[in-house]
C-alpha positions in Angstrom: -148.3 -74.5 -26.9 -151.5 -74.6 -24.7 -150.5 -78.7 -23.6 -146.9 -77.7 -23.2 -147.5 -75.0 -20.6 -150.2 -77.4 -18.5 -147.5 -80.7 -19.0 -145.1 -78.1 -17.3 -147.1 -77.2 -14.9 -148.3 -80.7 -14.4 -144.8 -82.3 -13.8 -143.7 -79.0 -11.6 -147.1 -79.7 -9.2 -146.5 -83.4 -8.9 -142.7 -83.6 -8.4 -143.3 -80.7 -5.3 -145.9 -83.1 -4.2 -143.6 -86.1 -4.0 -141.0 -84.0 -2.1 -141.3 -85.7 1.4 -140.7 -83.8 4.4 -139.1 -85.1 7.4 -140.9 -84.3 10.1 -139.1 -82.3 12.8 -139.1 -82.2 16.5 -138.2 -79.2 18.2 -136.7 -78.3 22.1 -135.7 -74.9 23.0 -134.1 -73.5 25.9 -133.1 -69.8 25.9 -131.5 -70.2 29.7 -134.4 -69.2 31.8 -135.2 -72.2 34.2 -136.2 -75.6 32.5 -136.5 -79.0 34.1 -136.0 -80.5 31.0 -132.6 -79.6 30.5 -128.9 -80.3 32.3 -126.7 -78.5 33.6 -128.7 -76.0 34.4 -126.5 -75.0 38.0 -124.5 -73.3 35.6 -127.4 -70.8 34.5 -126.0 -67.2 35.5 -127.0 -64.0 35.2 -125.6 -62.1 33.1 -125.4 -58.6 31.6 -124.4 -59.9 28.5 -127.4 -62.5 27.8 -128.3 -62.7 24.5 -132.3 -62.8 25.4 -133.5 -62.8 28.7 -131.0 -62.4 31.4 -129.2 -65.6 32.2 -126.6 -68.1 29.9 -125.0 -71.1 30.3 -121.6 -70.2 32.1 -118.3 -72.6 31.3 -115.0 -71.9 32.1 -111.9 -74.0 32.9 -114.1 -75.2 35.8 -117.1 -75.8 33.9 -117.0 -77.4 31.0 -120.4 -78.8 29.9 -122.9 -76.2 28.8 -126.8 -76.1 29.3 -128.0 -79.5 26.9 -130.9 -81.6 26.5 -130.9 -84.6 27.8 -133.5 -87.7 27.5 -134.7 -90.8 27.0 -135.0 -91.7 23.4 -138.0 -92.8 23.7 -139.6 -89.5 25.1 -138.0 -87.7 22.0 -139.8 -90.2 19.4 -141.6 -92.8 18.9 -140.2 -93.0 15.0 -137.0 -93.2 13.7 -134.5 -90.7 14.2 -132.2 -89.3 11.2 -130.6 -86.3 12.1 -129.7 -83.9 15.1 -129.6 -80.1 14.7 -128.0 -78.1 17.6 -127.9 -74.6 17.4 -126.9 -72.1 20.1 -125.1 -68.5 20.0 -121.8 -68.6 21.8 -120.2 -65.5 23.6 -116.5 -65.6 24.2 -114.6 -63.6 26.8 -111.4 -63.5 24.9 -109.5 -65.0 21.8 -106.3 -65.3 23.8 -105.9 -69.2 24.2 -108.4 -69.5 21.4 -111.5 -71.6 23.2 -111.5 -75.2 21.9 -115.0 -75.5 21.8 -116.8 -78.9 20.5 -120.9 -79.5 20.4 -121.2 -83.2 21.7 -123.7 -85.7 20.5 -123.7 -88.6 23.0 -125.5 -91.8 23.6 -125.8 -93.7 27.2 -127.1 -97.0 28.3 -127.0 -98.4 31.4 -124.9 -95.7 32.8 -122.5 -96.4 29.9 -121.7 -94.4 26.8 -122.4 -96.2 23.9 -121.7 -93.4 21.2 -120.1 -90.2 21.6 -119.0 -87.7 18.5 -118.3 -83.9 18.8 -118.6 -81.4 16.5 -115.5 -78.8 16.4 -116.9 -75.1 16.5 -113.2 -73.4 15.5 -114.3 -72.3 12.3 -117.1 -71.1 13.2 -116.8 -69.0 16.4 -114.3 -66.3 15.5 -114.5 -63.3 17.4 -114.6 -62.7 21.1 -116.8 -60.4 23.0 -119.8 -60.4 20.0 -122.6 -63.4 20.1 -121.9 -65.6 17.8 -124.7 -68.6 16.2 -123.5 -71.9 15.9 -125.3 -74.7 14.2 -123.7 -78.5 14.0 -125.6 -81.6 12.3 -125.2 -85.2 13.4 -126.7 -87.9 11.7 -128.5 -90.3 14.2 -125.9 -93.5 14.6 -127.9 -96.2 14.6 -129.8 -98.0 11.1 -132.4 -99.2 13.5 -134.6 -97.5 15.8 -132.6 -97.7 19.4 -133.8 -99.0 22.3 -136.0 -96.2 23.7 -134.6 -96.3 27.2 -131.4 -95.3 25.8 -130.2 -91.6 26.9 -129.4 -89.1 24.4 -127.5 -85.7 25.2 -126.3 -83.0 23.2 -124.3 -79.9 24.4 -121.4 -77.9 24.2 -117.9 -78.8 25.5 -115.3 -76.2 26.7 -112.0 -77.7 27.1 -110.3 -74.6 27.7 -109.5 -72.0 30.3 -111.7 -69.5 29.0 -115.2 -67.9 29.9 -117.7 -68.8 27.2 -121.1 -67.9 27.9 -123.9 -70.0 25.7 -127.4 -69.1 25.1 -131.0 -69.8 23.3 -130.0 -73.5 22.9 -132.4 -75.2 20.4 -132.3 -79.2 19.5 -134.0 -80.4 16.3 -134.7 -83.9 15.9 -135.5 -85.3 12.1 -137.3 -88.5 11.8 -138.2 -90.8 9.2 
């Protein structure tokens, strides 16, 4: 009984062993100033901030949120997997329910060379309440990209109604 209870234990400590990790990278913006970041003319104060006291504004004017934007090669030197955008989304009203998308894009030479958006309908529900919103892309490439490729994530408003976005965070997984 003695052997049974160490083989358990022995098989339970190696298999958690063997579990592998990605390792994470992590950029964070909670609409305070940042260099690091676009479309940050759009910062506004706000009354309504989630922390701090200015969002990302978009309307039917402005519709690109606060996102990251960089080089791939100043993200990572390593391979990249998977993105993980989070952000929490205030809307002004439900009446022309927003059509909100979180876009993962890739440029080169002034060019887009990948674009795909992730629809946050079912997840944004209710208006005037701060809402988190989380979207996963996996990395598009099955090799390592060149690194002077530009990556951006953000969210896009295509319609006519005041969403306010704030404490935008970026996850990168590698290999």
């Amino acid at each position: 009984m003695r052997s049974l209870i160490v083989g358990i234990f022995l098989v339970l400590f190696f298999a958690k062993c063997s579990d592998k990790q990605s390792p994470i990278l992590k950029f964070s913006h909670d609409a305070e100033k940042d260099t690091t970041w676009i479309n940050e003319e759009f910062l506004r104060e706000s009354p309504f901030a989630h922390s701090g006291k200015q969002v990302s504004y978009t309307d039917a004017n402005i519709n690109y949120s606060l996102g990251l934007k960089k080089r791939i090669g100043a993200i990572s030197d390593k391979k990249l997997r998977k993105i993980i955008f989070s952000a929490w989304v205030y809307l002004d009203s439900l009446s022309a329910f927003p059509r909100l998308e979180v876009v993962s894009s890739i440029d080169y030479n002034g060019k887009n060379i990948s674009w795909t958006a992730f629809p946050l309908k079912d997840q944004v529900l209710e208006s005037h309440k701060w809402t988190f919103v989380r979207a996963e892309f996996k990395f598009p490439y099955q090799s390592p990209p060149d690194p002077s490729h530009m990556y951006s994530v953000y969210i896009l408003n295509t319609s006519k109604t005041t969403v306010l976005i704030d404490d935008v965070n970026c996850e990168f997984e590698t290999e």
